[in-house]
C-alpha positions in Angstrom: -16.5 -7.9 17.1 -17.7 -8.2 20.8 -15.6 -11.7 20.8 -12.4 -10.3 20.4 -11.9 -9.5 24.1 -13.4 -12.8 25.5 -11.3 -14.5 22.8 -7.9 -12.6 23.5 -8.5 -13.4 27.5 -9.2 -17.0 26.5 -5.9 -17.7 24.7 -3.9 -16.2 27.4 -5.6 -18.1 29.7 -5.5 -21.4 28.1 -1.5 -20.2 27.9 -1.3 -19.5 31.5 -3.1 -22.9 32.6 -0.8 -24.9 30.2 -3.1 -27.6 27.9 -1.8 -30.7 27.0 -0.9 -29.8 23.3 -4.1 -31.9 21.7 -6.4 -30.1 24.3 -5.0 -26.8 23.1 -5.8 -28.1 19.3 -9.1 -28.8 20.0 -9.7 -25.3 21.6 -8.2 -23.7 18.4 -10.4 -25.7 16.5 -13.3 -23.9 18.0 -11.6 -20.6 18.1 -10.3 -19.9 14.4 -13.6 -19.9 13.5 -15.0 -17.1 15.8 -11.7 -15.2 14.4 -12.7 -15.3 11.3 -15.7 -14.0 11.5 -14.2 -11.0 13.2 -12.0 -10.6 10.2 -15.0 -10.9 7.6 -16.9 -7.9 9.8 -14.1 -5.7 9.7 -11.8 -5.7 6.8 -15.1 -4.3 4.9 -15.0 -1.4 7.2 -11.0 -0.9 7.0 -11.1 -0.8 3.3 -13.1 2.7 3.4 -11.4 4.2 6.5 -8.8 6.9 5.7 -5.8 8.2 7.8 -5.8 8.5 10.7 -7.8 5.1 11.5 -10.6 6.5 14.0 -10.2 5.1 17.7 -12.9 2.7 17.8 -12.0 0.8 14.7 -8.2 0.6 15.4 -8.8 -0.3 18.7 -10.4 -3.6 17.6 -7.7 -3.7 14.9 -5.2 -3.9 17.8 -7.6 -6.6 19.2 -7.4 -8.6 16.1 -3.8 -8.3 15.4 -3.2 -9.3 19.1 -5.7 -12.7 19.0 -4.0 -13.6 15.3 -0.8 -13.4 17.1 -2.2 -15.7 20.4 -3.6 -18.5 17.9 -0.4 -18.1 16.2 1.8 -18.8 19.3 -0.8 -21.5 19.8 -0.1 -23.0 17.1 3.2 -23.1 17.0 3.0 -24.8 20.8 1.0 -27.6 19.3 3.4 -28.3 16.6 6.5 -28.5 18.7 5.3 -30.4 21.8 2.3 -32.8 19.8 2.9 -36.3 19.6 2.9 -37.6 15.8 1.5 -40.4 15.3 -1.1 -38.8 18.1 -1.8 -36.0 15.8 -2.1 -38.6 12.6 -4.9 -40.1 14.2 -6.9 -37.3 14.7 -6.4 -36.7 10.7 -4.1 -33.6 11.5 -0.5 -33.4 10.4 2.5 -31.0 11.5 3.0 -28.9 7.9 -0.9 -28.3 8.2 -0.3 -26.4 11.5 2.2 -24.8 9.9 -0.1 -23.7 7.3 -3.1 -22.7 10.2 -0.1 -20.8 11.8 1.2 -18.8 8.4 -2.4 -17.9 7.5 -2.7 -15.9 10.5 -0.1 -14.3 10.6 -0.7 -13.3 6.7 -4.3 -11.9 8.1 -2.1 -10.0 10.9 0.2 -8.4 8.2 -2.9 -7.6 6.0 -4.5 -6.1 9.4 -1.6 -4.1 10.4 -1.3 -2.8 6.8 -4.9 -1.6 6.8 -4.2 0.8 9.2 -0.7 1.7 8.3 0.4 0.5 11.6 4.1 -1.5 11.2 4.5 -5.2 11.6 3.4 -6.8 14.8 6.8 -8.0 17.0 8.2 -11.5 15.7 6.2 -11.5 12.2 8.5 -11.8 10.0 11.2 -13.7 12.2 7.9 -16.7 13.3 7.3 -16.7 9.2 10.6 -17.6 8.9 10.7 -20.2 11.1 7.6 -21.6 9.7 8.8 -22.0 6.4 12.2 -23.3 7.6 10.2 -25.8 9.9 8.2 -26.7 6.9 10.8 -27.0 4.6 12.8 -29.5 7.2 9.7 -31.7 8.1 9.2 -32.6 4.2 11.2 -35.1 2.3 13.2 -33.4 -0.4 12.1 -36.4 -2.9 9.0 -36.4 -2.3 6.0 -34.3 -3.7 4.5 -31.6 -1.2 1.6 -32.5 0.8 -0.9 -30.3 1.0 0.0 -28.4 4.2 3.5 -27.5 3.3 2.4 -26.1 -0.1 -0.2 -24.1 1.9 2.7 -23.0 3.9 4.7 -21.4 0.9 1.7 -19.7 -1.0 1.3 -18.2 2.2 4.8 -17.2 2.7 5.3 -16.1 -0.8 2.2 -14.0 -1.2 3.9 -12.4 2.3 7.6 -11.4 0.7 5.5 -10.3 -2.6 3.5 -8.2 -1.0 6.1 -7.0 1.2 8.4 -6.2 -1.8 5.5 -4.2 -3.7 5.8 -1.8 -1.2 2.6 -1.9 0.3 2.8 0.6 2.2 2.3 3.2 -0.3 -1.0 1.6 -2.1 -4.5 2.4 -0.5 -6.6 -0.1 2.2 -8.9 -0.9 -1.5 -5.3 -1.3 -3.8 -4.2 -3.7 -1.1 -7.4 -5.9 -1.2 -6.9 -6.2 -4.9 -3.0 -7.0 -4.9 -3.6 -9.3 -2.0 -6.3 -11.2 -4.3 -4.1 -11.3 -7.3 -1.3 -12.8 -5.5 -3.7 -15.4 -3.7 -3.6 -16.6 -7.7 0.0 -15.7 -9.2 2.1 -15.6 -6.2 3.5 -19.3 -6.9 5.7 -17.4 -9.6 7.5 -16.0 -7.0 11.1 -17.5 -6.9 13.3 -19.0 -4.2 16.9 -19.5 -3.7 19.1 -20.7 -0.2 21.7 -18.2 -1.9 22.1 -15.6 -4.4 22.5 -17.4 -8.1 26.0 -16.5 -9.2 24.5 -14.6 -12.4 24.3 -10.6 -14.2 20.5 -11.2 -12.5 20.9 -10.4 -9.1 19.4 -7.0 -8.8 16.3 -8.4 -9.0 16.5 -10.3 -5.8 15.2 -9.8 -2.4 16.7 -11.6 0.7 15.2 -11.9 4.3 17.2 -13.5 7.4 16.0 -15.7 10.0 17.9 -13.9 12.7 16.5 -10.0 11.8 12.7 -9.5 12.3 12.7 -7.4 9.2 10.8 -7.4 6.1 12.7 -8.1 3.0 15.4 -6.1 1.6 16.5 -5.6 -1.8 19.8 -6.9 -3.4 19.9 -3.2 -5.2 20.3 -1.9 -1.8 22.3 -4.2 0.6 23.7 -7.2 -0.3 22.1 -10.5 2.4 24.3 -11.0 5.4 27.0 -13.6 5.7 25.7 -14.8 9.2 22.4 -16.5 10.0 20.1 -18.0 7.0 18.5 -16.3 4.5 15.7 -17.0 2.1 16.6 -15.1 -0.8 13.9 -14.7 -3.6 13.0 -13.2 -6.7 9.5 -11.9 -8.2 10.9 -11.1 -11.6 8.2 -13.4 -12.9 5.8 -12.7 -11.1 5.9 -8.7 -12.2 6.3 -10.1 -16.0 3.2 -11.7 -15.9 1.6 -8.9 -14.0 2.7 -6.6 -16.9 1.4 -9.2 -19.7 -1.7 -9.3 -18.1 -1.8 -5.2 -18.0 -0.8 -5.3 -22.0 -3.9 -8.1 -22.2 -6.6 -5.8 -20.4 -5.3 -2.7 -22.4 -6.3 -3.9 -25.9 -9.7 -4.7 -24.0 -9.8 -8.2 -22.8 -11.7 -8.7 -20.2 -10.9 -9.9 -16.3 -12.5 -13.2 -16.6 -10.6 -14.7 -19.4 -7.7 -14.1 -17.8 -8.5 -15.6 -14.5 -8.3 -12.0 -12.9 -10.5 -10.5 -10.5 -13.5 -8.8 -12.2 -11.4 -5.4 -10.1 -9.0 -5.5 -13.1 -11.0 -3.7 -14.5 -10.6 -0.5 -12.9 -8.4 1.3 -14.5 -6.8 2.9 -10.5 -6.5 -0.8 -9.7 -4.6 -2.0 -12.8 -2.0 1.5 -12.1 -1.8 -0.2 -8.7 -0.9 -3.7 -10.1 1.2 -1.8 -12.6 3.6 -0.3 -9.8 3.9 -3.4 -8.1 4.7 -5.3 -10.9 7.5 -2.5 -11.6 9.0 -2.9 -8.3 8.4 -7.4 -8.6 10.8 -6.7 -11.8 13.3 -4.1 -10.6 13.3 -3.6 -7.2 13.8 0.0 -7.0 17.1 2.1 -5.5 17.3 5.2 -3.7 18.7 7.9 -6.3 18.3 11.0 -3.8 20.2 11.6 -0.7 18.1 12.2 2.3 19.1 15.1 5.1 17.6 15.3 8.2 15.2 18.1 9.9 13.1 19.3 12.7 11.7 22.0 10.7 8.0 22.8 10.8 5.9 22.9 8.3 2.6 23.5 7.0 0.0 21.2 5.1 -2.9 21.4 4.0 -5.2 17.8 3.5 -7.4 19.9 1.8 -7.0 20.4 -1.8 -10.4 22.2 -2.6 -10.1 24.6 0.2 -6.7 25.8 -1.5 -8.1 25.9 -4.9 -10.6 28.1 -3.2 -7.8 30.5 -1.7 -6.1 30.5 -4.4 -8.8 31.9 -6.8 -9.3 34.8 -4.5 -10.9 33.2 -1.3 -10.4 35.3 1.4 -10.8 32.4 4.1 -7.5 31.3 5.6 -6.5 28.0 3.9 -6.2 26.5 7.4 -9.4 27.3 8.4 -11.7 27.2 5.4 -13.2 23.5 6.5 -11.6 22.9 9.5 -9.8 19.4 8.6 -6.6 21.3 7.4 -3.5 19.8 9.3 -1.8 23.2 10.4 1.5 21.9 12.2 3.6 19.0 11.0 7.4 18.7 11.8 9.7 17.5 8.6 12.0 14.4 9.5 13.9 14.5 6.4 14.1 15.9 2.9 15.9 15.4 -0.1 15.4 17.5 -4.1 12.4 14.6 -4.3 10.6 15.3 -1.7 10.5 14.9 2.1 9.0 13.1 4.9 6.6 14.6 7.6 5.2 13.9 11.2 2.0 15.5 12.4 2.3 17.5 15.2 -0.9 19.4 16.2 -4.3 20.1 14.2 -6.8 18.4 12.6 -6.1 15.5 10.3 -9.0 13.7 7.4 -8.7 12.0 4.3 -5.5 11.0 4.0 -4.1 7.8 1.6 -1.4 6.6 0.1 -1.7 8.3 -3.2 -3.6 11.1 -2.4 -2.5 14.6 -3.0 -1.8 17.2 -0.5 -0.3 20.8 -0.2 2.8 21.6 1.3 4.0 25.0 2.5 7.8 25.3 4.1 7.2 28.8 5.5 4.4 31.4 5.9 6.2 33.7 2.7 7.0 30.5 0.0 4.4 28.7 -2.1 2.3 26.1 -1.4 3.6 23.1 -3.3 1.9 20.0 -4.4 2.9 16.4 -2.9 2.0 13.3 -3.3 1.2 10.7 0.0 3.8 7.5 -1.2 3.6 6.1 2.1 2.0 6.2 5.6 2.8 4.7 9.5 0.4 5.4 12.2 2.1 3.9 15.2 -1.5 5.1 16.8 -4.6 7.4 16.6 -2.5 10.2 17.9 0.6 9.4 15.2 0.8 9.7 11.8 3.8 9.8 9.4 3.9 10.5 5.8 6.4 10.2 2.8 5.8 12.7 0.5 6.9 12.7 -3.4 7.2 16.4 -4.6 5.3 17.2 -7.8 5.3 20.5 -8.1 7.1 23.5 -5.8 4.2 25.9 -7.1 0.7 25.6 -8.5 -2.4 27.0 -10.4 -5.6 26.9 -9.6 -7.3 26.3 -13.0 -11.0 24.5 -14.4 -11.3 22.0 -17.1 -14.1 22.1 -19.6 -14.0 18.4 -21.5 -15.2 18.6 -25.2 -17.5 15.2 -25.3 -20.7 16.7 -23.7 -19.2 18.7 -21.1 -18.5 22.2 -23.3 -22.1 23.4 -22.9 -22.2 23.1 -19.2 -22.5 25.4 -16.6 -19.5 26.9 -14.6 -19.7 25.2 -11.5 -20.4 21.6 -13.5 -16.3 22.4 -14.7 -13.4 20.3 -13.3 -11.4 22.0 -10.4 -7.6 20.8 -10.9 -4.2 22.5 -10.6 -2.2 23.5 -13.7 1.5 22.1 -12.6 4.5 24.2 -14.8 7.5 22.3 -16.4 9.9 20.5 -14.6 13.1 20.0 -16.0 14.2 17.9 -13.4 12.0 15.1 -13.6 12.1 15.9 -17.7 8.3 17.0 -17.5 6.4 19.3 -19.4 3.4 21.1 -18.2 0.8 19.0 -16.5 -2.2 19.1 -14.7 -3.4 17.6 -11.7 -7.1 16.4 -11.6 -9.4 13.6 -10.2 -9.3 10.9 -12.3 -11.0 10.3 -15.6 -10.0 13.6 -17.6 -6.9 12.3 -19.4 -9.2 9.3 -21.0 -12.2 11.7 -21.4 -9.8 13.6 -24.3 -9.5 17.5 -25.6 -10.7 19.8 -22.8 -10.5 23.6 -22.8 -8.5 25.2 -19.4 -9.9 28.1 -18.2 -7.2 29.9 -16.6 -8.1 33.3 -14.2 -6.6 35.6 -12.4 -8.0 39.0 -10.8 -8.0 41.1 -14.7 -8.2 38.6 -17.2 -9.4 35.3 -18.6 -7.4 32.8 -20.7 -9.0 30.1 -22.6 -6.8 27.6 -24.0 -8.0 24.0 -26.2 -5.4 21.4 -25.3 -5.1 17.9 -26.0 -4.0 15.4 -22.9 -0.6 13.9 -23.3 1.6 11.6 -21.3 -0.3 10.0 -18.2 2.7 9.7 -15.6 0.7 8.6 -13.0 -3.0 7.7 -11.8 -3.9 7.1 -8.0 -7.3 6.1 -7.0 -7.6 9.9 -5.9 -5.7 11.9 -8.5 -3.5 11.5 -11.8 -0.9 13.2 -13.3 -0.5 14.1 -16.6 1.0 16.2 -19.3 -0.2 18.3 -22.0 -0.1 20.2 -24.7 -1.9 23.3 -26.0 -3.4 24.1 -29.7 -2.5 27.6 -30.8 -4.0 27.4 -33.8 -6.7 29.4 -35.0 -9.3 26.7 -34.6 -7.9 26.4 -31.2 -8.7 30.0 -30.0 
């Protein structure tokens, strides 16, 4: 990782002195290789970090992001200014630049996603024209070479990836979705224009003009200026969902070409929500209102179970990594978005579960992290789905082997009461593996009593690699007391 500053200060030099475009190939040639190294070292280590990134290691993800983004420029250089037939006799043609060019800017989106930081300037707009480039350079009657179909896997696993939402899985959900669209992401769809069909809400568009990432037909319809690559993934989330149905009745990874990761059950809910959103890209059903409120929250969900049974200790202080100040950008009945303001901040994923409290006298309600940007080590912003406006602190005893152990060897979760808005019974929130695990007696306590109640898991409505969500029912019968 020591290389990336020598190699950063040798691609703006080589740009400053102005190569002949072949010279400048060769370089690269002896470059991308040092890169990639760099990118083997640290992904490993940017898979396991949680929010906020720690200085050091987002430091030298700035570093990366900023020599992918050099080569890229490089690149690009080469294959405006190289002579042809030049290039053909070194064995190099213009589409597989193209492709050298797309594949690091895919490892800058993957980067930039790691740490929840947005898209590096000119991304998505230098994607674009690669494609387009690509696209013009080929022959429309003749098969693909190589290069250019490099090109488009690249570009599709992009706008897949981009459509899933990625900012809402975790660093180890995006490896996986990443790998399975390395494989599938040839199903994805293209169009120059919408099809004139009932199917259109399943479409994405992006414009050449806007350095955006795709937006969703559902939402806003592609503009009339500029040119668009508009794109469907409706395939590609049906066979994502087939291949869900496939590893449910207990087929294994490998003979469906999957990663041997399928098999984790948080990985396949991660796949599962991104094939949902591949199949119908979803709307916004919930007006959002602006704020500058403050709020509370706390990162740390044990330390609140704690309080909540009767710790004295301040929430905020009881471990020291409870965020005390955040300020609420907006809100809407389905939750709200947040920016940290001042304390201490650990642990935080998309799909992790925190504790919200609006003011000092209210409850402390129970969110869920759907998404998070961190601009840099000192900025971090969270969209928050809203599970529950009020929660108990309750223990699970599970019935295969775990009724005859001790007290402390019970599961700490939070007993969540009906919603009628979201049509949801009572439900529980827990770490993951106690729906599957079956019947499990809560033990439910307060300061004079004790309730015991056998209940059988119902409904799973969600399942993170941190938490799930799920209803349940309890038995009042007499073999149930």
């Amino acid at each position: 990782m020591r290389d990336l500053v020598p190699l950063r200060n040798h691609l703006a030099a080589v740009d400053d002195m102005g190569v002949a475009p072949l010279h400048l190939l060769r370089i690269l040639e002896l470059v991308q290789p040092r890169v990639n190294v760099v990118n083997a070292a640290l992904k490993p280590l940017l898979r396991e970090a949680s929010l906020p990134v720690d200085r050091r290691l987002r430091t030298i993800s700035q570093g990366l992001l900023d020599v992918h983004g050099g080569i890229v420029a490089a690149y690009g250089k080469v294959m405006r200014e190289a002579d042809c037939e030049r290039l053909q006799s070194l064995h190099r043609n213009p589409t597989s630049l193209g492709a050298l060019a797309i594949g690091n800017l895919a490892q800058q989106m993957e980067v930039a996603l790691l740490i929840s930081s947005p898209a590096p300037p000119d991304m998505w707009r230098t994607a674009q024209a690669i494609y387009h480039w690509t696209m013009t350079a080929t022959p429309h009657d003749s098969t693909l070479p190589e290069g250019a179909n490099a090109v488009l896997r690249h570009f599709k696993t992009m706008l897949a990836l981009a459509a899933a939402q990625p900012e809402s899985f975790t660093p180890a959900e995006l490896d996986f979705l990443l790998a399975y669209l390395r494989e599938f992401a040839d199903q994805v769809e293209f169009a120059e224009a919408l099809p004139a069909s009932s199917q259109t809400g399943t479409w994405y568009w992006i414009n050449e003009s806007r350095d955006q990432p795709p937006g969703a037909v559902v939402r806003r319809p592609p503009p009339a200026s500029g040119r668009n690559v508009c794109f469907s993934c409706r395939e590609l989330g049906r066979s994502a969902l087939e291949h869900m149905e496939h590893l449910g009745a207990g087929e294994s990874p490998q003979t469906l070409g999957l990663d041997e990761r399928a098999a984790s059950p948080a990985l396949r809910q991660a796949l599962h929500r991104a094939a949902g959103r591949w199949v119908s890209p979803p709307k916004r059903h919930m007006s959002r209102r602006g704020s500058s409120s403050r709020v509370q929250v706390c990162t740390d969900l044990p330390a609140l179970w704690h309080h909540q049974r009767g710790d004295t200790r301040p929430v905020a202080n009881a471990t020291g990594i409870t965020s005390t100040d955040w300020m609420m950008l907006n809100e809407s009945p389905g939750g709200l978005a947040v920016m940290h303001v001042s304390g201490n901040t650990h642990g935080i994923m998309a799909g992790s579960a925190l504790a919200v409290q609006p003011a000092a006298n209210k409850p402390w309600g129970l969110c869920l992290v759907r998404w998070a940007r961190s601009d840099n080590p000192e900025h971090l912003e969270l969209g928050l789905e809203l599970v529950a406006p009020a929660a108990e602190a309750v223990r699970l005893v599970r019935h295969n082997g775990g009724g005859n152990l001790p007290e402390e060897a019970a599961t700490a979760a939070f007993r969540l009461p009906p919603l009628a808005a979201a049509q949801r019974g009572e439900a529980l929130l827990a770490v993951p593996g106690i729906h599957q695990a079956g019947t499990f007696t809560l033990v439910s306590e307060n300061t004079d009593r004790i309730q015991l109640t056998e209940c059988t898991p119902g409904t799973l409505l969600l399942q993170t690699s941190s938490v799930e969500l799920f209803e349940f029912t309890r038995d009042f019968s007499p073999a149930g007391h």
